[in-house]
N, CA, C and O atoms as a GROMACS GRO file, in nm:
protein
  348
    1UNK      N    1   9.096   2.201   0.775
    1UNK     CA    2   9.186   2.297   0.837
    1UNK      C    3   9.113   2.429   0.857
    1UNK      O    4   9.019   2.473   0.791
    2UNK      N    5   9.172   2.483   0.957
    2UNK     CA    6   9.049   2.609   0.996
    2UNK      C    7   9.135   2.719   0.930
    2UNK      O    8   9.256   2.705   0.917
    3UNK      N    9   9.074   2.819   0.892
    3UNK     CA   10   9.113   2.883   0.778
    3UNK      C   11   9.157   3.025   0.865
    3UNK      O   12   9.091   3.067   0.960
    4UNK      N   13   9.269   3.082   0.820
    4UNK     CA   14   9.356   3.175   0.901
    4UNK      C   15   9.282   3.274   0.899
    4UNK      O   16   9.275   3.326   1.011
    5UNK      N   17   9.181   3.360   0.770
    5UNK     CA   18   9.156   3.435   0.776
    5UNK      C   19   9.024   3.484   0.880
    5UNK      O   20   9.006   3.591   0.937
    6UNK      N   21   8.955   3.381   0.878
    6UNK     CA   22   8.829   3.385   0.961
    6UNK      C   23   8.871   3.379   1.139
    6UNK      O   24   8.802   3.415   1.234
    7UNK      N   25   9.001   3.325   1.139
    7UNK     CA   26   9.023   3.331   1.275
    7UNK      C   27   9.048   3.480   1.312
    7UNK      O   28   9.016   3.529   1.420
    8UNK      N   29   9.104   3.540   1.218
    8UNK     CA   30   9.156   3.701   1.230
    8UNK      C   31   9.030   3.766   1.186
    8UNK      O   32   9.050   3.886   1.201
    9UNK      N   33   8.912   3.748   1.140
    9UNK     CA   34   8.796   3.774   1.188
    9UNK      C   35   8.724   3.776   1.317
    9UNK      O   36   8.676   3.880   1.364
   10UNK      N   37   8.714   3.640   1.385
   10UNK     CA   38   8.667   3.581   1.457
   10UNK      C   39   8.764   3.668   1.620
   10UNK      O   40   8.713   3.663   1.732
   11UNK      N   41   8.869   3.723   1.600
   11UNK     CA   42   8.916   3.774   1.703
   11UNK      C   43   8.914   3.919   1.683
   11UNK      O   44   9.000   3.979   1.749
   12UNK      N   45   8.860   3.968   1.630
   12UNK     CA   46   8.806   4.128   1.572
   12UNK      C   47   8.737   4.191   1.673
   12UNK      O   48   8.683   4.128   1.764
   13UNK      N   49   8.734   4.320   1.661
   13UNK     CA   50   8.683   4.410   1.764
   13UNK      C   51   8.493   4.422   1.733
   13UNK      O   52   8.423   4.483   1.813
   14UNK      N   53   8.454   4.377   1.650
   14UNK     CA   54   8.321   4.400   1.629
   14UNK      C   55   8.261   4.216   1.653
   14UNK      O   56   8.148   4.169   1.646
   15UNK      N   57   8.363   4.164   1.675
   15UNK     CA   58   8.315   3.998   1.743
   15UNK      C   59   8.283   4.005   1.842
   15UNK      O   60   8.170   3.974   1.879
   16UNK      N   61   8.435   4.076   1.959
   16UNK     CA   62   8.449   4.080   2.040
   16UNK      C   63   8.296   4.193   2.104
   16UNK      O   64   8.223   4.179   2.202
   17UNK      N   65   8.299   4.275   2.021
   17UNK     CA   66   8.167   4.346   2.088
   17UNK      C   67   8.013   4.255   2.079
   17UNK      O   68   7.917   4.280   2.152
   18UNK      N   69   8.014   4.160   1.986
   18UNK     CA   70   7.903   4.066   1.957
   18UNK      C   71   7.897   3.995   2.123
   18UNK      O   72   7.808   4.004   2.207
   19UNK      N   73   8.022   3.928   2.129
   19UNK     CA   74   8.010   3.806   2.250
   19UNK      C   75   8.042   3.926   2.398
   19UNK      O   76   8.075   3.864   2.500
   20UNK      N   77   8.038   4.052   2.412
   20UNK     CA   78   8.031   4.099   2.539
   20UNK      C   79   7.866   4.133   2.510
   20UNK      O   80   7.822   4.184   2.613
   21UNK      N   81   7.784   4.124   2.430
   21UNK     CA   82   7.645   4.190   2.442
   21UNK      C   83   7.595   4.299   2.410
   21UNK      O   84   7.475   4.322   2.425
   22UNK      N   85   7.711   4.414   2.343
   22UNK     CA   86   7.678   4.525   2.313
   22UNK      C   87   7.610   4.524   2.176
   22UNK      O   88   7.635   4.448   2.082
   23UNK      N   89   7.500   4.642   2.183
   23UNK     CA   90   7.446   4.643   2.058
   23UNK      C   91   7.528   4.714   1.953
   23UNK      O   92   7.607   4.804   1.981
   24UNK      N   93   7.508   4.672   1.840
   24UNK     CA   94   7.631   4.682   1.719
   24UNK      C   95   7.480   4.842   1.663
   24UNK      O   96   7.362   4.868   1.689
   25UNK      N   97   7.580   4.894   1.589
   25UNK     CA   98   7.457   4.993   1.468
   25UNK      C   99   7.482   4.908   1.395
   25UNK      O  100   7.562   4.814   1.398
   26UNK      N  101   7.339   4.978   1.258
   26UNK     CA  102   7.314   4.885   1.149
   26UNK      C  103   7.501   4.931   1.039
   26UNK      O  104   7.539   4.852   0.953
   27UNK      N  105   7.570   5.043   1.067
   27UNK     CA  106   7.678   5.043   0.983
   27UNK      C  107   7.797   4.956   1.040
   27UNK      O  108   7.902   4.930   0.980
   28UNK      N  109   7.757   4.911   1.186
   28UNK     CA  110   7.913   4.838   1.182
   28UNK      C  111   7.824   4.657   1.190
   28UNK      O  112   7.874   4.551   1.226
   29UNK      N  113   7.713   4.680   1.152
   29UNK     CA  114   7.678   4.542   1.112
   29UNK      C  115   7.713   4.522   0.957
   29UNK      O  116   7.787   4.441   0.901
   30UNK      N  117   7.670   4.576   0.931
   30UNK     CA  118   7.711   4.614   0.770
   30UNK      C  119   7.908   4.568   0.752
   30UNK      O  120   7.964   4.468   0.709
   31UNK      N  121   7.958   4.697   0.809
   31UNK     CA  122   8.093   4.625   0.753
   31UNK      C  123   8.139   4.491   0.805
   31UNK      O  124   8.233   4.425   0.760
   32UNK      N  125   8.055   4.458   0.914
   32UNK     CA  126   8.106   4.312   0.963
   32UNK      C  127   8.045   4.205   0.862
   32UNK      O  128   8.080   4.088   0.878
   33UNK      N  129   7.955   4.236   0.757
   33UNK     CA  130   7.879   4.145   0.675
   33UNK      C  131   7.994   4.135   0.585
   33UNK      O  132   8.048   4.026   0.567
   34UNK      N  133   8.056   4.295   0.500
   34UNK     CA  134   8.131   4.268   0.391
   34UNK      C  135   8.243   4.213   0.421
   34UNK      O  136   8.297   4.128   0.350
   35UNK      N  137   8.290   4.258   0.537
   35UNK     CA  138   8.400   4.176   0.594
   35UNK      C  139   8.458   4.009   0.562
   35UNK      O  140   8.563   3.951   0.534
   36UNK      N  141   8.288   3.974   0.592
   36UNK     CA  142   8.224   3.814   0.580
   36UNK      C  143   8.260   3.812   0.426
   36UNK      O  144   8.341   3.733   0.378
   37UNK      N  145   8.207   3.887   0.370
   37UNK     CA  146   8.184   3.835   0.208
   37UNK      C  147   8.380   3.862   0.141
   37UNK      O  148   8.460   3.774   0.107
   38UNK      N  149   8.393   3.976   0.143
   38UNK     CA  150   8.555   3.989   0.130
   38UNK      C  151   8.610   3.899   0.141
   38UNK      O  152   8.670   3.865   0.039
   39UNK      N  153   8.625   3.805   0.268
   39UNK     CA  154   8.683   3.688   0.275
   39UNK      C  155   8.610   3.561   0.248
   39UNK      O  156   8.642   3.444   0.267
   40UNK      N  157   8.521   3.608   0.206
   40UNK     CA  158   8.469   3.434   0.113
   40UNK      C  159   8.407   3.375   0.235
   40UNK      O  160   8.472   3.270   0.231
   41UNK      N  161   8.328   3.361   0.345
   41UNK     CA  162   8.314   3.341   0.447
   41UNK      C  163   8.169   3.325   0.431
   41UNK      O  164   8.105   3.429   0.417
   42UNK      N  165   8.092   3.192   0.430
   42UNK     CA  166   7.924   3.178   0.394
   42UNK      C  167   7.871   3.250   0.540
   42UNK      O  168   7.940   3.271   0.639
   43UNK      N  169   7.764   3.272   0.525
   43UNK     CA  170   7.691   3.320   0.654
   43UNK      C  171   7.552   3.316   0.573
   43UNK      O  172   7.529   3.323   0.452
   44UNK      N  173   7.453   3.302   0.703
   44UNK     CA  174   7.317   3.370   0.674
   44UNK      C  175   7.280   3.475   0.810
   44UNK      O  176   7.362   3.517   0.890
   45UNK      N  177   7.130   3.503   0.810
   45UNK     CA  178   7.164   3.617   0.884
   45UNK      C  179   6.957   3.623   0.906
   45UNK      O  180   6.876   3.612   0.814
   46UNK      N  181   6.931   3.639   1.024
   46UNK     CA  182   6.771   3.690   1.015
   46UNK      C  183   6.771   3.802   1.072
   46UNK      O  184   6.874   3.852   1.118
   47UNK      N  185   6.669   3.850   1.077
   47UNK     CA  186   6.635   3.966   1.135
   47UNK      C  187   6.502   4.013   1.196
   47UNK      O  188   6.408   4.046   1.123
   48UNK      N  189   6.494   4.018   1.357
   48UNK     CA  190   6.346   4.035   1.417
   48UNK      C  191   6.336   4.168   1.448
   48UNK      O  192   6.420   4.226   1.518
   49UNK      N  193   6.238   4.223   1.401
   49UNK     CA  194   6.215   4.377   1.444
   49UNK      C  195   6.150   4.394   1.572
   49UNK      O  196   6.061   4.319   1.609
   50UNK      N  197   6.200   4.507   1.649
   50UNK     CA  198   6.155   4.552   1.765
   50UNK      C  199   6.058   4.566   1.759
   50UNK      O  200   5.994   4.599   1.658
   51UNK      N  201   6.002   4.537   1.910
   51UNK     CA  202   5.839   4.523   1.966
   51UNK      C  203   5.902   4.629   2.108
   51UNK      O  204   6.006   4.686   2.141
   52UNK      N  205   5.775   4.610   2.156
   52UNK     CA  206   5.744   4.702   2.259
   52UNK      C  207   5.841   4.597   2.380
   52UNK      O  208   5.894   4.677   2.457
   53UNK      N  209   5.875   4.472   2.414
   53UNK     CA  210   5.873   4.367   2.449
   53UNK      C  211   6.034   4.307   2.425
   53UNK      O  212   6.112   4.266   2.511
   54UNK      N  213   6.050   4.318   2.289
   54UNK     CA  214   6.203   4.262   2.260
   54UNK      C  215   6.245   4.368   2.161
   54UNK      O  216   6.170   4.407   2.071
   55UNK      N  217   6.388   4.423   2.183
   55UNK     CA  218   6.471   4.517   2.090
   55UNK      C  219   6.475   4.456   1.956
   55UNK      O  220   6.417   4.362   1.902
   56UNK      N  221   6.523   4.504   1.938
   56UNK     CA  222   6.525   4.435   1.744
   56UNK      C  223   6.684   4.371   1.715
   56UNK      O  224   6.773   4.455   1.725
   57UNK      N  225   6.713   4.275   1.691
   57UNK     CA  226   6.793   4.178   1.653
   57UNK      C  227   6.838   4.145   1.540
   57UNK      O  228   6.816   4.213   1.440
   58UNK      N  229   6.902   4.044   1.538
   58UNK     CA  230   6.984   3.997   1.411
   58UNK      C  231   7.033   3.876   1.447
   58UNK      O  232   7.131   3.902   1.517
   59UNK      N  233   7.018   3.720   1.437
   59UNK     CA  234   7.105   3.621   1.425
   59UNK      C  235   7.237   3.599   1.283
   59UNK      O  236   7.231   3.618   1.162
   60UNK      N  237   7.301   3.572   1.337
   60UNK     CA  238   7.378   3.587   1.189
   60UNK      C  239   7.482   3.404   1.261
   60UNK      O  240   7.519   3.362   1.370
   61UNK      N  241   7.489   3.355   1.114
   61UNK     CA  242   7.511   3.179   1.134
   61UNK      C  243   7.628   3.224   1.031
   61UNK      O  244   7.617   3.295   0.931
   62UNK      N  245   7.724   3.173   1.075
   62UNK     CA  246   7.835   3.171   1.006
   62UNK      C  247   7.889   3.040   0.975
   62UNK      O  248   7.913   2.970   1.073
   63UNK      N  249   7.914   2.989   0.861
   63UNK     CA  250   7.893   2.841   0.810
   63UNK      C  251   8.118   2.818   0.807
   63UNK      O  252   8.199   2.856   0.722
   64UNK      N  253   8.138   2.749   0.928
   64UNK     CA  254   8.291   2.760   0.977
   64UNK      C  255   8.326   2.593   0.814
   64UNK      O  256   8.414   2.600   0.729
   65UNK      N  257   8.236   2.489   0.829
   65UNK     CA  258   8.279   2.448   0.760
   65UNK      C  259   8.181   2.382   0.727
   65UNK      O  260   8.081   2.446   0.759
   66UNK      N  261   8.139   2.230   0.649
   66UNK     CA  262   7.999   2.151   0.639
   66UNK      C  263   7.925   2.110   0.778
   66UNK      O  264   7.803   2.111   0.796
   67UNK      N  265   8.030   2.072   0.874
   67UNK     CA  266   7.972   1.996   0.950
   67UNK      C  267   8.004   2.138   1.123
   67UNK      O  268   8.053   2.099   1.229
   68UNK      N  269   7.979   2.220   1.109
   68UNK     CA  270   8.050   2.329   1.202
   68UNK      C  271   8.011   2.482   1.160
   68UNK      O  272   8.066   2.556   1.078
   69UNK      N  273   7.867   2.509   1.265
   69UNK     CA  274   7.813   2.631   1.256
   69UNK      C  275   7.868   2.728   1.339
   69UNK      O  276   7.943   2.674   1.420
   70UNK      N  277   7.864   2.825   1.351
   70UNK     CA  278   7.882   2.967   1.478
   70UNK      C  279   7.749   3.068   1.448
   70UNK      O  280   7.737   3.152   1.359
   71UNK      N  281   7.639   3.023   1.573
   71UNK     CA  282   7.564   3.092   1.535
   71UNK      C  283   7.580   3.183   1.664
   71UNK      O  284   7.607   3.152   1.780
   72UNK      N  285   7.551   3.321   1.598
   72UNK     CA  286   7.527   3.465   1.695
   72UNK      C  287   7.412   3.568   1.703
   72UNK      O  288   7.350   3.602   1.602
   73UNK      N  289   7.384   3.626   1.844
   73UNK     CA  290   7.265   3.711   1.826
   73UNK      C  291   7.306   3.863   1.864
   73UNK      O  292   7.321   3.916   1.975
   74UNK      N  293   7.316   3.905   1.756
   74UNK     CA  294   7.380   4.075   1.778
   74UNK      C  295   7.254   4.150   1.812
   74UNK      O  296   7.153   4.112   1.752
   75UNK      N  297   7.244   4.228   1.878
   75UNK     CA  298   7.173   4.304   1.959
   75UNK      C  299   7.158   4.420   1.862
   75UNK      O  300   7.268   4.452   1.815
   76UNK      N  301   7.044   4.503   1.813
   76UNK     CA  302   7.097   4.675   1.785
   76UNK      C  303   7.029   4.727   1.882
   76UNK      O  304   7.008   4.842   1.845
   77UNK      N  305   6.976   4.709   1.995
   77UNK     CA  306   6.948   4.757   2.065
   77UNK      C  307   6.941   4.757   2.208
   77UNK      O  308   6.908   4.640   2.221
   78UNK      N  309   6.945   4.789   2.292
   78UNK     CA  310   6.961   4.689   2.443
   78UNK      C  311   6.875   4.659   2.472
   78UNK      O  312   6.769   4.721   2.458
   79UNK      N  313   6.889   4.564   2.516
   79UNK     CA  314   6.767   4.435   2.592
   79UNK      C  315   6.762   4.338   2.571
   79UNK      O  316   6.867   4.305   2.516
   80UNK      N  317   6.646   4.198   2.589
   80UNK     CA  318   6.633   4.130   2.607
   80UNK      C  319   6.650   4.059   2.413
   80UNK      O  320   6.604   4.154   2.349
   81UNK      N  321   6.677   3.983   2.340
   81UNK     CA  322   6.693   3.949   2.230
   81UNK      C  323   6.549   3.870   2.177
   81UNK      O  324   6.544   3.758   2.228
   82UNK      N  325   6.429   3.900   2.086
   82UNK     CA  326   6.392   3.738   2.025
   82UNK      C  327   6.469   3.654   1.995
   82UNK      O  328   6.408   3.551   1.967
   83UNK      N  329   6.591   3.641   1.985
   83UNK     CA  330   6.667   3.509   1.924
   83UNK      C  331   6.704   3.425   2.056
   83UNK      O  332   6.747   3.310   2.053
   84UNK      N  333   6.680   3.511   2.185
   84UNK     CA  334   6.762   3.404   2.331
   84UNK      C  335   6.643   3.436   2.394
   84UNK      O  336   6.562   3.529   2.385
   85UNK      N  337   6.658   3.295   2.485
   85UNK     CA  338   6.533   3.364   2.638
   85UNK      C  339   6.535   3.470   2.686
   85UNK      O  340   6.625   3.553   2.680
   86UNK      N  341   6.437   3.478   2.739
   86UNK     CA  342   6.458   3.618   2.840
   86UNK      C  343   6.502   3.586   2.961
   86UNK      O  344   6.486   3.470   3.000
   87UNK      N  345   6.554   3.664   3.029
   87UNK     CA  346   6.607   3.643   3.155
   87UNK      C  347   6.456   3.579   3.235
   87UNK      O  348   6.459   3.546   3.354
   0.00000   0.00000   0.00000
């Protein structure tokens, strides 16, 4: 059963800014982490630092259940992501 609280996550204003492309700061990445943890919600999370080439990033995998990932690439910066192709 999909769990109520993560859906009322998952429709949040700092999601919603994830899946339009905007780059998040490192503080509203942050409360979107504790957010995660508050509600008991597994995740992992990498992190590629900016180059001259690609902005600096963050994948963050949110573990929905055993068999059911949501993986995302939050931007902190604009441009092109290491975690996706480039255009």
């Amino acid at each position: 059963m999909f769990d109520p609280h993560l859906s009322t996550l998952l429709s949040g204003g700092l999601f919603r800014k994830i899946l339009n492309n905007e780059p998040l700061t490192l503080l509203e990445f942050n409360l979107l982490a504790g957010m995660l943890m508050n509600n008991n919600v597994p995740f992992d999370t990498s992190f590629a630092s900016g180059t001259r080439k690609n902005p600096a990033s963050l994948q963050l995998t949110i573990h929905i259940n055993p068999t059911a990932t949501l993986v995302l690439v939050v931007a902190l910066e604009p441009g092109s992501s290491v975690f996706s192709p480039s255009p």
